[in-house]
N, C-alpha and C positions, 0 to 999 in steps of 0.2 A: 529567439523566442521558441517554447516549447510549450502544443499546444495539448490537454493531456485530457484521457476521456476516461473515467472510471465503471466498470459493470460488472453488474453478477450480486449483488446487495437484495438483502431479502429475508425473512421471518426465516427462522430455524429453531430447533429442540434442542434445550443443552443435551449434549454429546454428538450432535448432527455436524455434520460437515457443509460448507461452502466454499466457494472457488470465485476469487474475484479476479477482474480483471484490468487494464490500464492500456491504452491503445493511444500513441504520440500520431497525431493526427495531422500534424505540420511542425517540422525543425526547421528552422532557418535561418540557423547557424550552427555550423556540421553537421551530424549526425547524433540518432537518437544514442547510439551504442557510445557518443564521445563520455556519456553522463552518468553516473553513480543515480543509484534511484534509491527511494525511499518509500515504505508505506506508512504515513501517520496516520493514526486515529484521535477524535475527539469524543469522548463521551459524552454523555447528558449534564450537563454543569461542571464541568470539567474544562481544562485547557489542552492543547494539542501534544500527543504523546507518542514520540517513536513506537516501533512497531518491527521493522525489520530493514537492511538494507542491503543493498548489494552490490557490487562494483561492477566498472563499466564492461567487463568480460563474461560477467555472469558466475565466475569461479571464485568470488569469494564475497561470504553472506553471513549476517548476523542480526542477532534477535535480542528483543526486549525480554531479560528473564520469563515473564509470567506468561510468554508465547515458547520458550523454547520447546521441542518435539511436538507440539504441537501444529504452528503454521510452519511451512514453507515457501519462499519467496525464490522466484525465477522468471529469467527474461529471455525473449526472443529477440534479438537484435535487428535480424532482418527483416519482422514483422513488425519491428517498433513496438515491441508487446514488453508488459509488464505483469507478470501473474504473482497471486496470492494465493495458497489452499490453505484452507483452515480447518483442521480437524478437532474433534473433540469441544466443540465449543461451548462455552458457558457463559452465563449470565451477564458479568463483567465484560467479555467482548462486545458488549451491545456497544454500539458507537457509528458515527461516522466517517470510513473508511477514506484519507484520502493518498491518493498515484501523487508523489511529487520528488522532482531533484532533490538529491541528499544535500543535506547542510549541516554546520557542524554548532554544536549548542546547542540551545534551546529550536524548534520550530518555531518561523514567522513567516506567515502566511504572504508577507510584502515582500519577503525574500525568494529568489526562486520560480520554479514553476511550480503551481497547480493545479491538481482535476478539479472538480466542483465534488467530491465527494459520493461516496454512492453509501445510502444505511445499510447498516448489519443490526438486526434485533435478535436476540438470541432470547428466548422464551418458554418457559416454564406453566 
């Protein structure tokens, strides 16, 4: 089990930046660093939508088109840490951010670990 804490969610101006974060708060079973991790988000009447992912070393990372140069996703393995920066943000990012084990297909939320979410509102 993998127990996952999301922060750093908050009102912002499109083009303003935020910086989210994900903290594995209890593994127990191996280690945080054994797990590929994921950011999904879920929109306002939407379904859960990759976001970015990155492998369990941290050296290799990839992004949902309509985030590319924009966020960056990186982990601290020995802090059990999972980071997001989000630059340049716009409207469409508004959603709820969540920390969770990579999966491959669609996200289900039954599958895996996850945080409970932290909002992102991006506003004009």
């Amino acid at each position: 089990e993998v127990q996952l804490v999301e922060s750093g969610g908050g009102l912002v101006q499109p083009g303003g930046s935020l910086s989210l974060s994900c903290v594995a708060t209890r593994v127990t079973d191996g280690y945080f660093g054994d797990y590929a991790m994921s950011w999904v988000r879920q929109a306002p009447g939407k379904g859960l939508d990759w976001v970015a992912h990155i492998n369990t070393k941290g050296t290799i990372t990839n992004y949902t088109d309509s985030v590319k140069g924009r966020f960056t996703i990186s982990r601290d393995n020995a802090a059990n840490m999972l980071y997001l920066k989000m630059n340049n943000l716009k409207p469409d990012d508004t959603a709820v951010y969540y920390c969770a084990t990579r999966q491959w297909g669609r996200y289900d939320k039954s599958r895996g670990y996850w945080g409970r979410g932290t909002q992102v509102t991006v506003s004009s």
